[in-house]
C-alpha atoms as an extended CHARMM CRD file, in Angstrom:
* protein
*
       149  EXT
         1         1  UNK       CA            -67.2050000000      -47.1460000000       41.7360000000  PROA      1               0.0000000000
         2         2  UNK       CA            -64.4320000000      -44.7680000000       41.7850000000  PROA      2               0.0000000000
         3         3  UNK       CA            -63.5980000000      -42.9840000000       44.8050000000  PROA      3               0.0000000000
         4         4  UNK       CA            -62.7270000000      -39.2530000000       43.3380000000  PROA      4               0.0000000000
         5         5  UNK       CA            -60.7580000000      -38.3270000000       46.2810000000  PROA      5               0.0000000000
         6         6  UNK       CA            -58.3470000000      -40.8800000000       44.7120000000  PROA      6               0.0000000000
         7         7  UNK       CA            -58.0740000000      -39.4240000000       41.4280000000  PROA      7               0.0000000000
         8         8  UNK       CA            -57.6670000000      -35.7790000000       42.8410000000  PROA      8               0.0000000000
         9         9  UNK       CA            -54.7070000000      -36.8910000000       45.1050000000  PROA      9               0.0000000000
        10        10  UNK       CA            -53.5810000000      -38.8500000000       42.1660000000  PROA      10              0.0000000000
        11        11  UNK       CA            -53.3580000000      -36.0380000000       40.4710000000  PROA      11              0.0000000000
        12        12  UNK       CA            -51.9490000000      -33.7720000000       42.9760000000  PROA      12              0.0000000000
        13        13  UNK       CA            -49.4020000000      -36.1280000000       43.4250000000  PROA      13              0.0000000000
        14        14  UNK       CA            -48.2610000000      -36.5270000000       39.1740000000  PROA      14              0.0000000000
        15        15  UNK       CA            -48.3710000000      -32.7750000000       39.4560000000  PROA      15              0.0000000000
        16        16  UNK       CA            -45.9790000000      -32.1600000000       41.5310000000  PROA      16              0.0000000000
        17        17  UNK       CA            -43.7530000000      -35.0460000000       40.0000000000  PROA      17              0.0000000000
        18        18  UNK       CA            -44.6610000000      -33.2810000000       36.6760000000  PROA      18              0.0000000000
        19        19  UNK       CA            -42.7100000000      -30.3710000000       38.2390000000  PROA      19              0.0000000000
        20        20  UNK       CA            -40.0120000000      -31.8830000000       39.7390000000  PROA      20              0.0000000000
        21        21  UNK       CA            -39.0920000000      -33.7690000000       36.4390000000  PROA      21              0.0000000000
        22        22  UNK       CA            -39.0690000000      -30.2920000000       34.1230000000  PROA      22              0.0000000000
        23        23  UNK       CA            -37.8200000000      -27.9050000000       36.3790000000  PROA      23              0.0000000000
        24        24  UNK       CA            -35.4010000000      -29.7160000000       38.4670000000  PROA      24              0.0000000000
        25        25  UNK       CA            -34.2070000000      -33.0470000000       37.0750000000  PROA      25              0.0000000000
        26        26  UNK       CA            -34.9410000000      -34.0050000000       33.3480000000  PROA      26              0.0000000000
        27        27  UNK       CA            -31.4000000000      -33.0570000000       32.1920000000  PROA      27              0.0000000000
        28        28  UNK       CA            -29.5940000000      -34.8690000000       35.3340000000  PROA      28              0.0000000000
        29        29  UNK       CA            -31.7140000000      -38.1600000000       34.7650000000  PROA      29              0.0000000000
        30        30  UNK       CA            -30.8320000000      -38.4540000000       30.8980000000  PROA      30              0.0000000000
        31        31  UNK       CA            -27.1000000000      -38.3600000000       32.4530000000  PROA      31              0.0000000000
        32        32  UNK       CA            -27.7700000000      -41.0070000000       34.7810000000  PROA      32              0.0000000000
        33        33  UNK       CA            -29.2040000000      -43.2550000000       31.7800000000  PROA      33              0.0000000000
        34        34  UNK       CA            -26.4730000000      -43.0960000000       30.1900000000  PROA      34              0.0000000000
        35        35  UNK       CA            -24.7110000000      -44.8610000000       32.7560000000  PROA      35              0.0000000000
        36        36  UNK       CA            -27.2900000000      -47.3370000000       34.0630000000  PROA      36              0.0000000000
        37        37  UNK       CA            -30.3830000000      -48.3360000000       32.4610000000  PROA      37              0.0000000000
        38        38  UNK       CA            -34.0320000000      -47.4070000000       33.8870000000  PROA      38              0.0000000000
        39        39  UNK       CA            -34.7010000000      -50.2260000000       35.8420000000  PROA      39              0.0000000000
        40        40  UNK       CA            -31.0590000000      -50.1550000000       37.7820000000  PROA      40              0.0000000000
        41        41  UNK       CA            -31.7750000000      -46.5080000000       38.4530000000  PROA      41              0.0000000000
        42        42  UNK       CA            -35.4590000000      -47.1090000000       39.9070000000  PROA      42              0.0000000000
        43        43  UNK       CA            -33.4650000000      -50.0010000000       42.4250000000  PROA      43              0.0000000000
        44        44  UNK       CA            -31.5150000000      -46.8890000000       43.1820000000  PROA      44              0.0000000000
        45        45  UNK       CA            -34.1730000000      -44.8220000000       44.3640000000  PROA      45              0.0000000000
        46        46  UNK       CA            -36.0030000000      -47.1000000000       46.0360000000  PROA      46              0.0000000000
        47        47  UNK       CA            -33.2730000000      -48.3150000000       48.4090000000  PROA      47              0.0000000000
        48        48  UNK       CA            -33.5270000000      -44.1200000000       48.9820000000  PROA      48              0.0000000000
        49        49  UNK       CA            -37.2930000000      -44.0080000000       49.1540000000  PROA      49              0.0000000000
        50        50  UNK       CA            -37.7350000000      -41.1260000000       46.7570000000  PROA      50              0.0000000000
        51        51  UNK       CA            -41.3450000000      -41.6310000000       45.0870000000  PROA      51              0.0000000000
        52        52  UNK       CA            -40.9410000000      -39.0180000000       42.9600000000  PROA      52              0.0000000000
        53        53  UNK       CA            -37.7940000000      -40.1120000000       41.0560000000  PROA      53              0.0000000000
        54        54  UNK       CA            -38.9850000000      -43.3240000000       40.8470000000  PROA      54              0.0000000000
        55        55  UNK       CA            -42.9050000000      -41.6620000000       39.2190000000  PROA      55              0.0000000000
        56        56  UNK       CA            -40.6380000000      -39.6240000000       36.8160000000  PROA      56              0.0000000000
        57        57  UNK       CA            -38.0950000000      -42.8710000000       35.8970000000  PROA      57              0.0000000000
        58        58  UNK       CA            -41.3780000000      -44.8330000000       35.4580000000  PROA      58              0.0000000000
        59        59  UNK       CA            -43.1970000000      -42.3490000000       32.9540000000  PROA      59              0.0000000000
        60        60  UNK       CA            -39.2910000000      -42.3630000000       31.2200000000  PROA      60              0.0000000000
        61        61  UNK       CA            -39.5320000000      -45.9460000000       30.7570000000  PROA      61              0.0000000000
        62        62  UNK       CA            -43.0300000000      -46.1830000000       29.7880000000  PROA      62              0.0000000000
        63        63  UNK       CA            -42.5320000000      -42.8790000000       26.9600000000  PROA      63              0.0000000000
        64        64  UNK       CA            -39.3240000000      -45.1430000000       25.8780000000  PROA      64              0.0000000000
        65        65  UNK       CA            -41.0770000000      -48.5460000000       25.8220000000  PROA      65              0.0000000000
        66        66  UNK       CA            -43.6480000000      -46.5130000000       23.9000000000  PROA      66              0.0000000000
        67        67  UNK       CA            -40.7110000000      -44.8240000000       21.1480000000  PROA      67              0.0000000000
        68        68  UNK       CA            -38.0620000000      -47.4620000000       20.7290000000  PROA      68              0.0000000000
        69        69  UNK       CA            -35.3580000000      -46.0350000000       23.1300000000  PROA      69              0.0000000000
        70        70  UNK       CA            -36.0250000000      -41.9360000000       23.0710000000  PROA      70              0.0000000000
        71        71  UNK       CA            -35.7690000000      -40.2570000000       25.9650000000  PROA      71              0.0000000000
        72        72  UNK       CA            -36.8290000000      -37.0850000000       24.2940000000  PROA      72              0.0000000000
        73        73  UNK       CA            -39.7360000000      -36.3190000000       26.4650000000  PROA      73              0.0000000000
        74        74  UNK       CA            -42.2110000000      -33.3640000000       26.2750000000  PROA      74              0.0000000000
        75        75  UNK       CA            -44.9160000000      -31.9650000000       28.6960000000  PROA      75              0.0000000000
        76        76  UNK       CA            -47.0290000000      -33.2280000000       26.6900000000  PROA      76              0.0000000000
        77        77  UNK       CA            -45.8380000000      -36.8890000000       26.2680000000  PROA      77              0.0000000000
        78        78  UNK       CA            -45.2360000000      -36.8250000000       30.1090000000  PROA      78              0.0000000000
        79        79  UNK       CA            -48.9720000000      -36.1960000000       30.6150000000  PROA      79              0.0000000000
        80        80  UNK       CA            -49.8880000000      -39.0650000000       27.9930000000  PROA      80              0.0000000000
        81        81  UNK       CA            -47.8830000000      -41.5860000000       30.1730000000  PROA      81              0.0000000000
        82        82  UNK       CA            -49.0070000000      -40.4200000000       32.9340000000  PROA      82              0.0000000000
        83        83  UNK       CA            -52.6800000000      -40.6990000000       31.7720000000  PROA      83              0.0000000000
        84        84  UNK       CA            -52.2390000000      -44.6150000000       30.5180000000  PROA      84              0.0000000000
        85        85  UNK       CA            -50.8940000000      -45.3550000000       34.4480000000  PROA      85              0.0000000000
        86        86  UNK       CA            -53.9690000000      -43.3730000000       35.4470000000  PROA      86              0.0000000000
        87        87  UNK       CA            -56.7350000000      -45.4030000000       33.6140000000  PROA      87              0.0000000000
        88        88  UNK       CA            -55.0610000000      -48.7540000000       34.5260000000  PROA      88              0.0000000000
        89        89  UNK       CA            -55.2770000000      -47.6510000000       38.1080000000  PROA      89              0.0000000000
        90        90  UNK       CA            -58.7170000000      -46.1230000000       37.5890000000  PROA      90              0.0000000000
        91        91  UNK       CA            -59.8910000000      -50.0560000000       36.0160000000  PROA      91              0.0000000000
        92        92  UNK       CA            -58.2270000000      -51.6720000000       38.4900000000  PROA      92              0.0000000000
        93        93  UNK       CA            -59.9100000000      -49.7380000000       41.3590000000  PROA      93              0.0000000000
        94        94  UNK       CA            -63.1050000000      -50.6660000000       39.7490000000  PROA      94              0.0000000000
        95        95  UNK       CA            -62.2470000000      -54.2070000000       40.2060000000  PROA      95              0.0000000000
        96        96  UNK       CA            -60.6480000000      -54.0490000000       43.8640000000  PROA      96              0.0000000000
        97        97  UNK       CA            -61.4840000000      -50.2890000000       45.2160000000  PROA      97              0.0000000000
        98        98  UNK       CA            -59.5960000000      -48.5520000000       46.8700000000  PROA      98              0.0000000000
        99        99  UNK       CA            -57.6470000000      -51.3360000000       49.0690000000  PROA      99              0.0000000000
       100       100  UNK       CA            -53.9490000000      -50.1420000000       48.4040000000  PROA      100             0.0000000000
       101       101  UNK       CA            -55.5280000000      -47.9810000000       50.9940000000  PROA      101             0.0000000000
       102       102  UNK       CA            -55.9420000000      -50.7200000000       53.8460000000  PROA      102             0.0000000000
       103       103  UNK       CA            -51.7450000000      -52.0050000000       53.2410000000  PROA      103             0.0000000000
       104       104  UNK       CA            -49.2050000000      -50.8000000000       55.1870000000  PROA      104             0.0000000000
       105       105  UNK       CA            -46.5770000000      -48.7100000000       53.2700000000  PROA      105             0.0000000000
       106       106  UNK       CA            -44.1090000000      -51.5410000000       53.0930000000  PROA      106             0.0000000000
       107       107  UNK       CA            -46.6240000000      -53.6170000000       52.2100000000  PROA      107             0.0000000000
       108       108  UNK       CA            -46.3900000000      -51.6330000000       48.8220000000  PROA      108             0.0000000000
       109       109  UNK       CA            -42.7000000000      -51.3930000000       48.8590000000  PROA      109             0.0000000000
       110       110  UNK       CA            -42.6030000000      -55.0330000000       48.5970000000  PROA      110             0.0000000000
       111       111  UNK       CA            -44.8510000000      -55.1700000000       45.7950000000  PROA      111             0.0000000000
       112       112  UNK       CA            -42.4640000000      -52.5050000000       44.1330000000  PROA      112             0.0000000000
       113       113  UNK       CA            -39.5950000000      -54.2160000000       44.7810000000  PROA      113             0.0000000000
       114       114  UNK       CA            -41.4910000000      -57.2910000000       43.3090000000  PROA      114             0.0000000000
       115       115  UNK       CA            -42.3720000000      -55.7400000000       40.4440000000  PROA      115             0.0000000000
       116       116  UNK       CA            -38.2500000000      -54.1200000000       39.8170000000  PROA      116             0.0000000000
       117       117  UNK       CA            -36.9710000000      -57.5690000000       40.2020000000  PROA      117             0.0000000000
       118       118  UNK       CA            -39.4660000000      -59.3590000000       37.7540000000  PROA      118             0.0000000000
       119       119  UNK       CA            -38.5500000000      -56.6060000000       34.8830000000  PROA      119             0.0000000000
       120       120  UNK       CA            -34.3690000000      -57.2390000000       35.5290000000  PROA      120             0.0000000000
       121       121  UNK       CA            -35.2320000000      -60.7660000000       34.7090000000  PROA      121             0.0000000000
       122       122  UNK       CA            -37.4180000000      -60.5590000000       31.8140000000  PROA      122             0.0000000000
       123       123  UNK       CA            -36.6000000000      -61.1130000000       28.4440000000  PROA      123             0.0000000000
       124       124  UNK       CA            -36.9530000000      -58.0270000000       26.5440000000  PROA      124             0.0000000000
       125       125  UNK       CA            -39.2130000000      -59.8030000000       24.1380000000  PROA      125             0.0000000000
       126       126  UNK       CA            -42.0630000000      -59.8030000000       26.5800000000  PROA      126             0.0000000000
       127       127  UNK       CA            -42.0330000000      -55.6880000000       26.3910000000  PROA      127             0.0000000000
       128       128  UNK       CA            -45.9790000000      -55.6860000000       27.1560000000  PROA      128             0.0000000000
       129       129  UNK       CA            -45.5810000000      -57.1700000000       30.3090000000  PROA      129             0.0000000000
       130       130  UNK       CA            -42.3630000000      -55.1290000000       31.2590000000  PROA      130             0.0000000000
       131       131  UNK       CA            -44.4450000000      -52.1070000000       29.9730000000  PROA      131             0.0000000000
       132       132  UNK       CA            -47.2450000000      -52.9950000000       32.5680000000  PROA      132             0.0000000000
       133       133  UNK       CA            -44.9730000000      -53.2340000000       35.2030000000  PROA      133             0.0000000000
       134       134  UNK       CA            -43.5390000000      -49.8610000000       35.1720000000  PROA      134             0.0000000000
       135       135  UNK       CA            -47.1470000000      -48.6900000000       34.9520000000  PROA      135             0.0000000000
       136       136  UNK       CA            -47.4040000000      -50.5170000000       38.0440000000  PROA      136             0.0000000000
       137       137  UNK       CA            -44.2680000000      -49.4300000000       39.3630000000  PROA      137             0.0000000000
       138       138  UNK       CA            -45.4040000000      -45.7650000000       39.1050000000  PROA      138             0.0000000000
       139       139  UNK       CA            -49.3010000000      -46.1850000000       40.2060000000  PROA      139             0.0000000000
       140       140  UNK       CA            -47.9160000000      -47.6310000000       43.3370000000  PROA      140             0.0000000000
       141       141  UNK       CA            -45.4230000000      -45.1080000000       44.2090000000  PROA      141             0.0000000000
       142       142  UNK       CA            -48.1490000000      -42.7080000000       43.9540000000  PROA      142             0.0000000000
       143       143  UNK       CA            -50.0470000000      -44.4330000000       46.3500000000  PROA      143             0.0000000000
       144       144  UNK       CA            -46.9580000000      -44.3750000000       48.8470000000  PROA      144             0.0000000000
       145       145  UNK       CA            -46.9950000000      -40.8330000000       48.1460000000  PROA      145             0.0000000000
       146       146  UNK       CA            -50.6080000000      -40.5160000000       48.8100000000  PROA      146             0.0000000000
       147       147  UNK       CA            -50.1350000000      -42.6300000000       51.9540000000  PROA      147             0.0000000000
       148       148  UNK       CA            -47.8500000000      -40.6970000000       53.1410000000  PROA      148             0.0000000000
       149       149  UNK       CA            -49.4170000000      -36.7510000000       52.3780000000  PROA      149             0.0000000000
């Protein structure tokens, strides 16, 4: 069963990413892609701890897994990637509940970090399985968030 209180900070939470990304930061992260590539630039913000620019460099990555190397991102793309993280999450709760919720915060941090390292070392012919680990990337740094609210 899913626990609704999870979806509704979920959503809070990719809301006010949502925000940050359109309002704030889209034009300075396609910069900063040009010099590094996504997964370099999520290693970046996690040695900083900021959740949110890792969320928004996650739904980049997924959007350009999904369109051959575009970064041309709309609201309404945004919410698309955004809604494929939040299904997988939503399935995998069904499977294991809510027990993110019982793990320390670094505890999830390592799993991040986990999850960064095994997509610098995969071949990009596996893109499915890079593609699920941003998704996993993001759905856990919204639990941090959530953690932490």
């Amino acid at each position: 069963m899913i626990d609704t209180t999870t979806i509704k900070e979920y959503h809070i939470i990719c809301n006010r990413c949502k925000k940050f990304f359109f309002k704030i930061s889209y034009a300075k992260i396609k910069m900063m892609i040009n010099d590094l590539n996504l997964i370099d630039n999520i290693l970046y913000y996690f040695n900083k701890k900021n959740w949110i620019s890792i969320i928004n460099l996650s739904v980049l990555s997924i959007y350009k897994n999904k369109n051959n190397k575009n970064l041309d991102i709309d609201e309404n793309e945004y919410d698309l990637c955004i809604s494929k993280a939040r299904l997988i999450m939503m399935d995998k709760n069904l499977d294991y509940g809510d027990i993110w919720r019982k793990l320390d915060i670094s505890s999830i941090e390592d799993i991040i970090l986990q999850k960064i390292f095994r997509i610098k070392n995969m071949n990009s012919n596996i893109e499915f399985k890079i593609l699920d680990n941003y998704i996993d990337i993001l759905n856990y740094s919204v639990f941090i968030l959530i953690k932490i609210s």
